[in-house]
N, C-alpha and C positions, 0 to 999 in steps of 0.2 A: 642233871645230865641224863635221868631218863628216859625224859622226853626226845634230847635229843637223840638218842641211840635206838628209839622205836622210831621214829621221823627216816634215819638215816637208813633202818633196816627195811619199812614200807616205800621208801623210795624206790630202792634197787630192786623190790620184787610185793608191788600191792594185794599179788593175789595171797598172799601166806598171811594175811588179818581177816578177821571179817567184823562184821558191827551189829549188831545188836541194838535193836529198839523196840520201846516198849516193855522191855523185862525190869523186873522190880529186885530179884534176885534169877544170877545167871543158872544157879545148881536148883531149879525147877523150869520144868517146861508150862510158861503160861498161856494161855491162847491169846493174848495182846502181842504174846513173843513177833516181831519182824527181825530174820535175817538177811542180811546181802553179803556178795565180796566186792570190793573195791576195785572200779575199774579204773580209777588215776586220781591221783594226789597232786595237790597245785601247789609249789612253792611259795615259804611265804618271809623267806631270809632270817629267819631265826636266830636272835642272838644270845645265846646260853647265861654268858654274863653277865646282859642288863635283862633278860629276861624279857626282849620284847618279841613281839608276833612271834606267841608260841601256841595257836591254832593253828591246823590245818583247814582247808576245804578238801574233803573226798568227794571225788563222785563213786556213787554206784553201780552198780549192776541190779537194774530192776530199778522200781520207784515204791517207795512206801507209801501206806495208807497213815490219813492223820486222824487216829481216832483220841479216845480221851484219856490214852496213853501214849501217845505220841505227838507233840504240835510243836512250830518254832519257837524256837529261844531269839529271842531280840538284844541284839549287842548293845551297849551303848554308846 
């Protein structure tokens, strides 16, 4: 249910998260660190109980660099 209760909190108001990429641990500042806030979340029907489409898509604010700490994850 956590998920669901951060989904339902970043709905109502995307800018109170931000995201983080490229950090390895949060409690040091690295220079691979990318911050953004989120400028809109895409619904994705979430169902708690069977536990399906529990991704989001964020968009950003700003676009990140993909270096060799940051590159796409391929779904299957």
């Amino acid at each position: 249910m956590r998920g669901l209760r951060v989904q339902m909190v970043l709905q109502g108001n995307p800018r109170i998260a931000t995201v983080v990429l490229g950090a390895y641990d949060l409690r040091h500042r690295e220079s691979s660190r990318q911050t953004f806030s989120i400028r809109s979340i895409r619904k994705n029907g979430y169902h708690p109980r069977e536990h399906l489409n529990d991704l989001l898509l964020l968009q950003l604010e700003g676009e990140d660099n993909f270096t060799s700490s940051v590159a796409l994850v391929l779904r299957p």
